[in-house]
OpenMM code with the backbone's topology and positions (N, CA, C; nanometers):
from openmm import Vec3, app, unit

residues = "UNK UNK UNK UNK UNK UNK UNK UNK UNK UNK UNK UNK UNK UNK UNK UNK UNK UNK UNK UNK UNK UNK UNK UNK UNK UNK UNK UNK UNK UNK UNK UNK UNK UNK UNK UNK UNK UNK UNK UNK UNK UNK UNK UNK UNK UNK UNK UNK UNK UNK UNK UNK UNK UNK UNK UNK UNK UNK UNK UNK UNK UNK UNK UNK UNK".split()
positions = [
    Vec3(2.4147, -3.5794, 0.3457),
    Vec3(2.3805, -3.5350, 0.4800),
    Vec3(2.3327, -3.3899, 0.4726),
    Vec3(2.2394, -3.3480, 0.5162),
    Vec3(2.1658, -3.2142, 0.5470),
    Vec3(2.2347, -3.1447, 0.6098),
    Vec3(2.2770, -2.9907, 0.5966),
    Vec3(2.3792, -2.9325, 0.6511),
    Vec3(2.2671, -2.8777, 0.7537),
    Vec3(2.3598, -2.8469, 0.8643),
    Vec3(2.3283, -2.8262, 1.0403),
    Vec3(2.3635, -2.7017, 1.0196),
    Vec3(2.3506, -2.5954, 0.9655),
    Vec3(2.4015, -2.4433, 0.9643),
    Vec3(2.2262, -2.4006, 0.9831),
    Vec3(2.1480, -2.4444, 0.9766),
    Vec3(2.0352, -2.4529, 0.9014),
    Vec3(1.9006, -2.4662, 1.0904),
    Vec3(1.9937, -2.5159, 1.1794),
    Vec3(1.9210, -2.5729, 1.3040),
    Vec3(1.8999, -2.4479, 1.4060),
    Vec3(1.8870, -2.4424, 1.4792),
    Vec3(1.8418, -2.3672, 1.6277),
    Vec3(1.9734, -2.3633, 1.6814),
    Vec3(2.0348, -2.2619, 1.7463),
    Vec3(2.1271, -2.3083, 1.7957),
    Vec3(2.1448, -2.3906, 1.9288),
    Vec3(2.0050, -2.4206, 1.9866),
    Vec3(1.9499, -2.5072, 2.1213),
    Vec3(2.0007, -2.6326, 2.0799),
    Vec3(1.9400, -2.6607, 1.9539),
    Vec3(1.9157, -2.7794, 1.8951),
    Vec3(2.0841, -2.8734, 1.8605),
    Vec3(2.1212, -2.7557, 1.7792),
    Vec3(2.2474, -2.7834, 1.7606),
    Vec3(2.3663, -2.8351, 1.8780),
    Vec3(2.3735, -2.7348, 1.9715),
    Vec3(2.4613, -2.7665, 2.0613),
    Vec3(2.4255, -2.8693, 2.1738),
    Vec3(2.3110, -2.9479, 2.1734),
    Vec3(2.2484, -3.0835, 2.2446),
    Vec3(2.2784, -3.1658, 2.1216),
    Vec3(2.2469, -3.2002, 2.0005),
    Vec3(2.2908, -3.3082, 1.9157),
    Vec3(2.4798, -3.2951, 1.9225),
    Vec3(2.5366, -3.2004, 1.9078),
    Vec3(2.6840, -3.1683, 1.8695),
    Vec3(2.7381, -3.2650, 1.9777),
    Vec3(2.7126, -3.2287, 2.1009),
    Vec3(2.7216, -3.2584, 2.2463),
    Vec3(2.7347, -3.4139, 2.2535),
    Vec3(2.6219, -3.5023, 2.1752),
    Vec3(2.5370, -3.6070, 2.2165),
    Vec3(2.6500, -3.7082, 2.1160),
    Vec3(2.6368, -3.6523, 1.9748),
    Vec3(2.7417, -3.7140, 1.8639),
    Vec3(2.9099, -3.6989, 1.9011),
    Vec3(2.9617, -3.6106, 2.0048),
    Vec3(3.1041, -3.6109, 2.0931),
    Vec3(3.1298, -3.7271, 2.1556),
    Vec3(2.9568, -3.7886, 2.2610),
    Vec3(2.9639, -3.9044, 2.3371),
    Vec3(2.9771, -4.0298, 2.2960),
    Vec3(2.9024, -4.0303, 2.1864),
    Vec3(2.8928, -4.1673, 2.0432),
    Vec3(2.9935, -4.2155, 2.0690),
    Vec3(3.0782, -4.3232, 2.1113),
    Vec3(3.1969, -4.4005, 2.0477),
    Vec3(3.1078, -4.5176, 1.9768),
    Vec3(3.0328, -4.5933, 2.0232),
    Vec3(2.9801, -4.6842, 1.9489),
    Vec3(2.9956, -4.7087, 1.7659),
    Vec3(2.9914, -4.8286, 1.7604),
    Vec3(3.0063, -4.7974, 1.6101),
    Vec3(2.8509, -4.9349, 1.5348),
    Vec3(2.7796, -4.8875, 1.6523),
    Vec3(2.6361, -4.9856, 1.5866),
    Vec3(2.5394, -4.8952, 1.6129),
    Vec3(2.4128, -4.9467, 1.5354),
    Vec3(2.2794, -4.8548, 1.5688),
    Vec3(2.2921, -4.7686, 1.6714),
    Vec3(2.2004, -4.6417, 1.6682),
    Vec3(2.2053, -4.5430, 1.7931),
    Vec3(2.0509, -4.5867, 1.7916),
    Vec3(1.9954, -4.6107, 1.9533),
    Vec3(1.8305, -4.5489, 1.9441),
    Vec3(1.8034, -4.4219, 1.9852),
    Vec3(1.7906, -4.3332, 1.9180),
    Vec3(1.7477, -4.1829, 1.9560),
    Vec3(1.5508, -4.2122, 1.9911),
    Vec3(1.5533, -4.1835, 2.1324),
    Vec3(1.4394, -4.2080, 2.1958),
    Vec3(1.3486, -4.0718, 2.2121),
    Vec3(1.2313, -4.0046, 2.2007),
    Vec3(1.2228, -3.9166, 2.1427),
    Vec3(1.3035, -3.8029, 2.0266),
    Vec3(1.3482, -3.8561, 1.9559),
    Vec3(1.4061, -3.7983, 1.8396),
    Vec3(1.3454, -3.8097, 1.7068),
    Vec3(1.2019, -3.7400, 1.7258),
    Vec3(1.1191, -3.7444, 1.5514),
    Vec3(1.1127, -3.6633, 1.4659),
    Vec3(1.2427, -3.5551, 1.4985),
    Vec3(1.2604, -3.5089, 1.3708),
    Vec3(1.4069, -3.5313, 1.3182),
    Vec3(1.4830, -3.6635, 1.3626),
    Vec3(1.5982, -3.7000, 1.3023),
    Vec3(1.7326, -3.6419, 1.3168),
    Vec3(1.7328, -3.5181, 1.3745),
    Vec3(1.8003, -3.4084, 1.3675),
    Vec3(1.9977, -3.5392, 1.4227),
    Vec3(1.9550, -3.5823, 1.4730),
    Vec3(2.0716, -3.6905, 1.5044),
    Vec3(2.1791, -3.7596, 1.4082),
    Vec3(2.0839, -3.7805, 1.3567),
    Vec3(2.1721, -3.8355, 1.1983),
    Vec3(2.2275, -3.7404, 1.1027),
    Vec3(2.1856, -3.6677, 1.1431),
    Vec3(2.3042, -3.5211, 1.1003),
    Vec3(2.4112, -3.5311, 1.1035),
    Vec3(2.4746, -3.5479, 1.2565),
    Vec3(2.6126, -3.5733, 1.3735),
    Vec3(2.6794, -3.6468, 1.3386),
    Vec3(2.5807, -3.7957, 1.3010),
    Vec3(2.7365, -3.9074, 1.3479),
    Vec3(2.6851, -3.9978, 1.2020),
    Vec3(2.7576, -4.0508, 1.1530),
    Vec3(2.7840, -4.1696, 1.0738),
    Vec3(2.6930, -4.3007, 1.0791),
    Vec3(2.6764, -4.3219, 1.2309),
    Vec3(2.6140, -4.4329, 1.2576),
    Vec3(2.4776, -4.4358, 1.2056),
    Vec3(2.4373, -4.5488, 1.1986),
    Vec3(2.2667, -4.5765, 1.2050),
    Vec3(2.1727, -4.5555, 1.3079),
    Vec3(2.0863, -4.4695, 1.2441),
    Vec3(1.9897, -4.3456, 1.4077),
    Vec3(1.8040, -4.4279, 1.3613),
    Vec3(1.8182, -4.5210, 1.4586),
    Vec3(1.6470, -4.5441, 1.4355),
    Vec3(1.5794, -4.4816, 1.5333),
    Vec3(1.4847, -4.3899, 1.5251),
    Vec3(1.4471, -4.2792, 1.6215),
    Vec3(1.2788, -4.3687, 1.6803),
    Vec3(1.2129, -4.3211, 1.7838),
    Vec3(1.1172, -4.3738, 1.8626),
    Vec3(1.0608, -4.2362, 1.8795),
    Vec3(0.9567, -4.1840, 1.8585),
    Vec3(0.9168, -4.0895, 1.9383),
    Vec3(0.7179, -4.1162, 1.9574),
    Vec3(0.6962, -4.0409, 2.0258),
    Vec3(0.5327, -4.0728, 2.0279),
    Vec3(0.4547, -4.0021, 1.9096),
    Vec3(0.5245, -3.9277, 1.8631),
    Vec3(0.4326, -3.7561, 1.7169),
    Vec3(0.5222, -3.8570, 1.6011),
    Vec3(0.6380, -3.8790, 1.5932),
    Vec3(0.6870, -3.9182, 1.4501),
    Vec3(0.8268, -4.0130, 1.4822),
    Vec3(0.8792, -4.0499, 1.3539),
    Vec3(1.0221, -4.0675, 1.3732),
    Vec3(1.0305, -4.2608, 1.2899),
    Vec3(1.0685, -4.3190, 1.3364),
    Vec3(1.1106, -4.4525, 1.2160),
    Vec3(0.9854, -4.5288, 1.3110),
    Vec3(0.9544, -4.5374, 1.4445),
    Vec3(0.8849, -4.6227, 1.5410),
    Vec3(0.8129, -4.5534, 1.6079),
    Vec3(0.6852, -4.5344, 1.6239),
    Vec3(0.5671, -4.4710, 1.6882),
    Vec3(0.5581, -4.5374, 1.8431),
    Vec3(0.5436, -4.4909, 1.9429),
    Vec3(0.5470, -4.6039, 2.0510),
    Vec3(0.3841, -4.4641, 2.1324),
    Vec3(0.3658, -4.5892, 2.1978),
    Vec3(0.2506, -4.4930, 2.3148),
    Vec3(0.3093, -4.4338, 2.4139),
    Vec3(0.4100, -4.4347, 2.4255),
    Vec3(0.4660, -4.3305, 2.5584),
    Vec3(0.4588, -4.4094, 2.6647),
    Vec3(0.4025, -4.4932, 2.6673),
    Vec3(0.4789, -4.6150, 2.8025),
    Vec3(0.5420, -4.7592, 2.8000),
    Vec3(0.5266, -4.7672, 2.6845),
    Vec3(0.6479, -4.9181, 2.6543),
    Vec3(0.6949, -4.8563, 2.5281),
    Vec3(0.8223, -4.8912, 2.5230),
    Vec3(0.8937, -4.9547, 2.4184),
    Vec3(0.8831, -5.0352, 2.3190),
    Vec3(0.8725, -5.0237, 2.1729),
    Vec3(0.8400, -5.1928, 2.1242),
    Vec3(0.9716, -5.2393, 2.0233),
    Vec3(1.0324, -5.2715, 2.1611),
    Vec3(1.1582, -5.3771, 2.1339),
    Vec3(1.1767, -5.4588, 2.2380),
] * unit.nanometer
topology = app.Topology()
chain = topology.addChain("A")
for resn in residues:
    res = topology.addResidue(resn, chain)
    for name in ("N", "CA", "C"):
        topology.addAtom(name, app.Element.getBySymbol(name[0]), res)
């Protein structure tokens, strides 16, 4: 895992925040999240969507799931 000492501190304290809420213990979809920064946080599996980058390219008005 990539150490988070390393982030924004904007950045940091919205993922820190977001990985507190996580109880889930299946896939996360981080929906604009293309630079991953999520899978930092939590354990789980982070398939990210964003429109610039990330695991799923989408056009910014549907979803493709």
């Amino acid at each position: 895992m990539i150490s988070n000492k390393f982030l924004p501190y904007d950045v940091y304290g919205r993922h820190q925040v977001m990985a507190d809420l996580i109880t889930s213990t299946g896939t996360i979809l981080d929906v604009g999240g293309s630079l991953k920064e999520l899978g930092r946080f939590i354990a789980n599996p982070v398939t990210t969507v964003d429109v610039i980058g990330g695991d799923v390219i989408y056009d910014g008005n549907n979803l493709p799931f």
